[in-house]
N, C-alpha and C positions, 0 to 999 in steps of 0.2 A: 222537308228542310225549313229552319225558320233562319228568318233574316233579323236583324237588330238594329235599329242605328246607331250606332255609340254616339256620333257629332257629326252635327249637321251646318255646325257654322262653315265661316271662311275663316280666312287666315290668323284674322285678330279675335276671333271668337265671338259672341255678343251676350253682354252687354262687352262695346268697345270701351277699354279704360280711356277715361278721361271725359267718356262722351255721356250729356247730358239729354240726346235725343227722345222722340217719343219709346220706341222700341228699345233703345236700351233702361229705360225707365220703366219698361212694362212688368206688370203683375204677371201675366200670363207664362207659367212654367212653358208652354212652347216656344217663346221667345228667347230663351234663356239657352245659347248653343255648344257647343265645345267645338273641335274642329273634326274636320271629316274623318271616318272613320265607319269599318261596317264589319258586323261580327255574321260567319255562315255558322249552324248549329245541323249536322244530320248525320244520323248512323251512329253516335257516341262522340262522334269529332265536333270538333270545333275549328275556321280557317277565319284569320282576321287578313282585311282589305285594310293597309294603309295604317301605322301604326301612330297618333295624331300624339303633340306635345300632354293633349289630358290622357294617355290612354289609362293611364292607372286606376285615376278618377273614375272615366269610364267602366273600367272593367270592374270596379268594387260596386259602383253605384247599379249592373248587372247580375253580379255575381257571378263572375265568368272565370268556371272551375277549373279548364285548362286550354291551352293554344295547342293544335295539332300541325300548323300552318301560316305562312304567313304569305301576303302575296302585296306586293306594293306598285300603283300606279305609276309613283314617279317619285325624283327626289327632294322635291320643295321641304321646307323647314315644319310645315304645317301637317305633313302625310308622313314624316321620320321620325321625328325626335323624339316618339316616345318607345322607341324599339329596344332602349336597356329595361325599360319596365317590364320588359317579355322575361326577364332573367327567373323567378322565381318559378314561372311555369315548368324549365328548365330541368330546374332545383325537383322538383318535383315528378317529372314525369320522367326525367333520369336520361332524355336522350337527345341529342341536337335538334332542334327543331327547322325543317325544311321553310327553308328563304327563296321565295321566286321574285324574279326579275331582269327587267331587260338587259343589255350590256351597260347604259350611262346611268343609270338607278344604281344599279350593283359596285361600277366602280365609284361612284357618291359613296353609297354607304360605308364602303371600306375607306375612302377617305373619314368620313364623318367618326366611325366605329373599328379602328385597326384591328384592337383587342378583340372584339366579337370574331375574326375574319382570321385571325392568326390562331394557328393550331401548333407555336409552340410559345405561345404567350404564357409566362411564369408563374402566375398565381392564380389559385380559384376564384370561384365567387363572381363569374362571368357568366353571362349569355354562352351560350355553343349554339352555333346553325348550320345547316347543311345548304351551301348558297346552288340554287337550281337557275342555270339561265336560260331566259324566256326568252323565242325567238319570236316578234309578232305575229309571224304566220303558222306558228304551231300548236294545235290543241295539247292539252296535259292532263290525267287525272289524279285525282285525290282521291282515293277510296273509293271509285268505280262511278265518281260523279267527273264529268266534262267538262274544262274550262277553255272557253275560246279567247287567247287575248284580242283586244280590239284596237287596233291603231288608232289616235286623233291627237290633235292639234291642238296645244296650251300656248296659244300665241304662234311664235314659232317652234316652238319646243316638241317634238313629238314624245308622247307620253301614251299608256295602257288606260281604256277601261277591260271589263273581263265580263263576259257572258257565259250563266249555267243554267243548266236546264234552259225555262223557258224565262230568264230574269237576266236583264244587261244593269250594268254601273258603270256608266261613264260621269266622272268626273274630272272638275277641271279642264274642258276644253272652250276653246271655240272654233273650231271648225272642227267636222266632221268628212271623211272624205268618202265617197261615193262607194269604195271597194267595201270601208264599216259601214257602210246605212246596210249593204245589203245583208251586214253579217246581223243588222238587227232589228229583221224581218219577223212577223209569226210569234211575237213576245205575249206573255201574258202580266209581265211588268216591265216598266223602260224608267229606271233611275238616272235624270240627268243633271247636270250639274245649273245652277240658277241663280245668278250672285243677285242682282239686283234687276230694277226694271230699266234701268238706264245701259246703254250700249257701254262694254269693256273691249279693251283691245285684249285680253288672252283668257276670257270668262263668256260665256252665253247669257245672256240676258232670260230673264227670262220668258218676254216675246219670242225669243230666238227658239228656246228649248219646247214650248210650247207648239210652236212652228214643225220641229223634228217630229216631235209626239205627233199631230197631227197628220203628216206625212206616213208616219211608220202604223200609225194606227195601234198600239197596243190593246190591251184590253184596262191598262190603270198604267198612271205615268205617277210620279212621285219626284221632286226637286230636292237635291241638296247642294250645299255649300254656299249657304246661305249670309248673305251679309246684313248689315243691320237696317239697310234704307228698306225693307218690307216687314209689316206687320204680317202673325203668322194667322191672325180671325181673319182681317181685311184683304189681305191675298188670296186666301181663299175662296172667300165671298165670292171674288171676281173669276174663278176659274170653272169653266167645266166641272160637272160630277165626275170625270174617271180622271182628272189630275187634281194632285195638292201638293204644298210642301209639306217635305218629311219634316222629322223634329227630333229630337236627342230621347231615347228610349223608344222609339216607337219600331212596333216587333210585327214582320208578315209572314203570315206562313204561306208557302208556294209548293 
């Protein structure tokens, strides 16, 4: 299985318009984010985590031949809106494409996307998906691979990361509860979400995520959703050799 990162920023992306900071000022193509988003490639499929406002962008600047799948954390603006740009995969691979998610993701997106969701909506030239709802505590697979959804906490919001094989994505939380640490035990990656190095009320720090990784012991930890208060050379400097931040294109195989 190889992993991708389409976008590793947060919500506003970086460089932040308008901001003349050091990091959004930086040369360094690592610096440079789109917003979260994570492509799985194994067996001839393809399953995208979180469908970000760049994914197009994303998915051209990859070359990413088709979506087999789609599985969404949650419903923030930053993790959806790029879900009409699945439309062409669609076009192409000629059959609805299976949608997972929880019940308040699911009913979001039918708010946000009726048309997608209606099966007697009048005219072509739409998205079709097959909506799969995710119960948090129930395993699912995809083509004989295992996904565990993983409960946690975006402020108060409860929201999905999702663990396969031997690799977790949690994004967007801060808090973790006791029942997920154990579900993410025995990893040989642990992706956690990292906004900045300062304390957020519905974001982990990332002191914080560091902290988990440490605890859970993986074998390599990696950060995303990434905001613009860290540079991606000098935060690293400062980390461990088995943690870094991820970065927008960078690809692991597991």
């Amino acid at each position: 299985m190889n992993l991708t990162f389409l976008g590793t920023g947060t919500s506003t992306g970086v460089p932040v318009l308008g901001c003349q900071c050091a990091v959004c000022r930086s040369t360094d193509p690592h610096d440079k984010r789109t917003r979260p988003s994570l492509l799985l490639q194994f067996d001839g499929r393809a399953v995208v985590i979180d469908t970000a406002p760049d994914f197009r962008f994303q998915a051209m600047r990859e070359v990413v031949e088709r979506v087999d799948a789609l599985l969404f954390t949650h419903a923030h603006a930053d993790h959806v809106l790029g879900l009409d740009d699945v439309r062409p995969y669609y076009f192409k691979q000629g059959q609805p494409i299976p949608l997972y998610a929880d019940g308040p993701c699911m009913e979001s997106l039918q708010r946000m996307f009726p048309y997608i969701f209606d099966p007697n909506f009048p005219y072509d030239g739409i998205l079709r998906v097959e909506p799969r709802l995710l119960s948090p505590s129930d395993n699912f697979s995809l083509w004989g691979e295992i996904f565990t959804p993983l409960p946690v906490l975006h402020g108060h919001m409860p929201v999905l990361g999702f663990r396969f094989r031997q690799v977790a994505y949690v994004t967007d939380f801060s808090t973790i509860p006791e029942a997920t640490l154990t579900l993410l035990e025995g990893l040989d990656l642990l992706i956690l979400d990292a906004l900045r190095a300062r304390p957020h009320p519905t974001h982990s720090s990332l002191a914080e995520s560091l902290a988990v990784a440490e605890r859970l012991k993986p074998a390599r930890a990696l950060f995303t959703h990434i905001a613009h208060e860290m540079g991606h050379g000098d935060t690293n400097a400062s980390l461990p050799p088995w943690a870094r931040l991820a970065y927008d294109g960078l690809r692991v195989e597991v």
